[in-house]
C-alpha angles and dihedrals in degrees: 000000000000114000111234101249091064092031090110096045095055090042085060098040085048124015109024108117103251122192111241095233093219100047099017089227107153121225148135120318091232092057103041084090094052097038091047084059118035105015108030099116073212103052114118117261128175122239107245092218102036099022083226109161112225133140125296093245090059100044094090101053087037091056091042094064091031099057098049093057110100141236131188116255104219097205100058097015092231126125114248126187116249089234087053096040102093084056099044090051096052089047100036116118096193089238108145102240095186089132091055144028097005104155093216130035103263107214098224086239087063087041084059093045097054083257092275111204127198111267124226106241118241127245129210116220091243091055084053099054104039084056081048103054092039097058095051082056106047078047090052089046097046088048102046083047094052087039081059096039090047087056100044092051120247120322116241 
């Protein structure tokens, strides 16, 4: 119960349809928090197997490519799918199959090596976010340019 006198108040604290400023859905004030963070198909999620950050909408296609890239498992020398990984470490013996089941034809100089495989390198959030940054800047600057370019007439 509200008492009248703050009855309009509360209906604009709470009730009063807002706009969620990443998906432009409309709904109640008391519900923008919850659905920013847990329902917003554009919300930001991280990717389980890359820790890329990209919209919630996108997350399913994106695993489903990214888990199915490899990485060698160092202690069987066999490729194993990221999605598969937690599983194959758990299972993993730690026996060298490099005769039978190898998902992938192992050349005998990579079995010598240890069948070292490149590395992604591995980005820091701030690094993220400064290319980030400084690519919706150079798109705001090529826009505003053309915008000018656009009013002046073609340069010649």
């Amino acid at each position: 119960m509200v008492p009248k006198k703050h009855a309009e108040e509360h209906f604009l604290n709470t009730h009063a349809p807002v706009t969620c400023s990443l998906c432009s859905e409309t709904m109640e004030r008391e519900i923008l928090p919850i659905h920013k963070g847990e329902n917003c198909p554009q919300r930001i999620v991280t990717c389980e197997f890359c820790e890329f950050p990209l919209p919630a909408i996108d997350l399913a296609e994106h695993q489903e490519v990214c888990g199915n890239r490899t990485e060698l498992c160092h202690l069987c020398n066999r490729y194993v799918r990221l999605r598969e990984r937690y599983n194959h470490e758990s299972r993993c013996n730690g026996i060298p199959e490099d005769h039978v089941g190898s998902s992938r034809n192992v050349r005998p100089v990579e079995r010598e090596q240890g069948a070292r495989r490149r590395q992604p390198p591995e980005y820091s959030r701030k690094r993220l976010l400064f290319t980030i940054a400084i690519a919706g800047i150079a798109v705001l600057l090529g826009s505003l340019f053309f915008q000018k370019t656009m009013e002046t007439g073609p340069v010649v």
